[in-house]
C-alpha positions as CSV (number, residue, x, y, z in Angstrom):
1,X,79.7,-111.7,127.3
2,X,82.3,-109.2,126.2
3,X,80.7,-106.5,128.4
4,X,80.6,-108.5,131.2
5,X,84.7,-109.2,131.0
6,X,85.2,-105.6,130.3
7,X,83.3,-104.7,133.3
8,X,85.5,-107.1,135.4
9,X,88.6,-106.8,134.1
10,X,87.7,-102.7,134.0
11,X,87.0,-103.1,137.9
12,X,90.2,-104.9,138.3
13,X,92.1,-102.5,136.4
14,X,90.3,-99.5,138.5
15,X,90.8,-101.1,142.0
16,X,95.0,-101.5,141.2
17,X,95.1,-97.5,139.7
18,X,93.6,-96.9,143.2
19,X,95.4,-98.7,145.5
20,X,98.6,-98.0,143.6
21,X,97.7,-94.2,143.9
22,X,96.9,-94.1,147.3
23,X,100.1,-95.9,148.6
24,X,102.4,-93.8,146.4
25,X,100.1,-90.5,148.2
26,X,101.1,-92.3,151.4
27,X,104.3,-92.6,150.4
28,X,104.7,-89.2,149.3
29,X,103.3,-87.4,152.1
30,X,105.3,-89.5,154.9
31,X,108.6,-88.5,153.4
32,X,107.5,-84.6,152.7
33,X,105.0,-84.0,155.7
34,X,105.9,-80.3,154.7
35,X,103.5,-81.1,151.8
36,X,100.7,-82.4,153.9
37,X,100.6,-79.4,156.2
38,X,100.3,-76.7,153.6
39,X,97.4,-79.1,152.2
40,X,95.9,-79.1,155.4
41,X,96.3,-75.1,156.0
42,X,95.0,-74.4,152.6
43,X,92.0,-77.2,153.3
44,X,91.6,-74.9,156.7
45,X,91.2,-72.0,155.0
46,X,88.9,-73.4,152.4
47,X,86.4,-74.8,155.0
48,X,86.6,-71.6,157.4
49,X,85.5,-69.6,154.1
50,X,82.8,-72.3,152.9
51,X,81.7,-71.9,156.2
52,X,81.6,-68.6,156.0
53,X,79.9,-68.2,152.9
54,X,77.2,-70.6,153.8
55,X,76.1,-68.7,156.9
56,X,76.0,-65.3,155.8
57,X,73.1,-64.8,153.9
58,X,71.2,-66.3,156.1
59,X,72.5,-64.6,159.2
60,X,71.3,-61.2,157.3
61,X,67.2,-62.7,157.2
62,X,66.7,-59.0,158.5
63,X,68.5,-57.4,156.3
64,X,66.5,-59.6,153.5
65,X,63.1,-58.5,155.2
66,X,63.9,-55.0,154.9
67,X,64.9,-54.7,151.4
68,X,61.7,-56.8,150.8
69,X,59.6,-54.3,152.2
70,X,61.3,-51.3,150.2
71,X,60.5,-53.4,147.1
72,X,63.7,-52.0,145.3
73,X,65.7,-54.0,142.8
74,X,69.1,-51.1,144.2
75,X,68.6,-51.8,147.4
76,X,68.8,-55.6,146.6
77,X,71.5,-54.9,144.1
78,X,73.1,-53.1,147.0
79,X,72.4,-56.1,150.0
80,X,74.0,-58.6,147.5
81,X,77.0,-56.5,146.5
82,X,77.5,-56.1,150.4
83,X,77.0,-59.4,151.3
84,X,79.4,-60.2,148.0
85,X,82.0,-58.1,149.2
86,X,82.6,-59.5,152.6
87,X,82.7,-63.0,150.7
88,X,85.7,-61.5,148.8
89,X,87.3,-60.1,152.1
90,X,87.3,-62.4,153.9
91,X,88.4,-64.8,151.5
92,X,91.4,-62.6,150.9
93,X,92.2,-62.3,154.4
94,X,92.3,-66.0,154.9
95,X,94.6,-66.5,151.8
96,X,96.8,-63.8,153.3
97,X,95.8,-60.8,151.2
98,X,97.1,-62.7,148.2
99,X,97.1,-65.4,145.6
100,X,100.1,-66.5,143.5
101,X,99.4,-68.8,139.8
102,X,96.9,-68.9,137.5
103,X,95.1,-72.0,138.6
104,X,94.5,-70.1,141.9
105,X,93.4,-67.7,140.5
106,X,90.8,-69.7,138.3
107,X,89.6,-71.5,141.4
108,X,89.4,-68.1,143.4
109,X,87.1,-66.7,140.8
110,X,85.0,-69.6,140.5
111,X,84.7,-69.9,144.3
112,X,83.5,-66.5,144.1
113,X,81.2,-66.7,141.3
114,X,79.4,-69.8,143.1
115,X,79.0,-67.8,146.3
116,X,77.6,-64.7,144.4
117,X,75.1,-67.3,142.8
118,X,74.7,-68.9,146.3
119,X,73.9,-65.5,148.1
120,X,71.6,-64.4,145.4
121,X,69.5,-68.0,145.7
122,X,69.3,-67.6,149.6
123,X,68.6,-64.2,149.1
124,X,65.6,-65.1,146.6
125,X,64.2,-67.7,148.6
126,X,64.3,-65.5,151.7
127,X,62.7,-62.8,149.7
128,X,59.8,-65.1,148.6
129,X,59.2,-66.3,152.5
130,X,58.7,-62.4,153.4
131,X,56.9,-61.7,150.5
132,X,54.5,-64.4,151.7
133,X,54.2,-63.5,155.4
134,X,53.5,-59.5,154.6
């Protein structure tokens, strides 16, 4: 019975925080639109280099063959420090060579840490599918 009010009363409680939040965002962002279109420039950015990021690795499949065939862990050392790099650049460039505070920095890093893991899955799995056909 008591976990059955709770979960009620919880929802309740849950539903007003939300509403209450999202009006006073509403609120917020009509009387400092300034606010809202530096979210939406960073959000830009953010996409174009998810975007990015995403579509690399597999845009360099021949890239992946070849290293496949020279069966050398440099040269795939090498394809995934390249294919790193231009993650990095191009994330700079987008941020306007630079990033001010800590917290941006902490999200930079980890967005980069995530797309080194991300190229080097893509990169794997592409390596096992031309392992496979040779």
């Amino acid at each position: 019975m008591w976990a059955t009010i709770g979960k009620y009363v919880g929802g309740k409680v849950l539903t007003a925080v939300l509403v209450v939040s999202v009006g006073a965002s509403m609120i917020w962002f009509w009387r400092h639109p300034e606010s809202l279109r530096a979210i939406w420039a960073t959000m830009k950015g953010v996409l174009a280099w998810l975007g990015f990021v995403i579509v690399l690795p597999w845009s360099l499949c021949f890239a992946t063959a070849k290293v496949v065939k020279l069966e050398s862990n440099g040269a795939a050392a090498v394809l995934l420090s390249g294919i790193m790099l231009l993650d990095v650049l191009v994330a700079f460039w987008l941020g306007g060579w630079g990033f001010s505070g800590v917290l941006t920095w902490v999200v930079v890093v980890l967005g980069f840490l995530s797309a080194g893991v991300y190229n080097f899955l893509v990169c794997d799995f592409l390596a096992e599918r031309f392992g496979d056909a040779t």
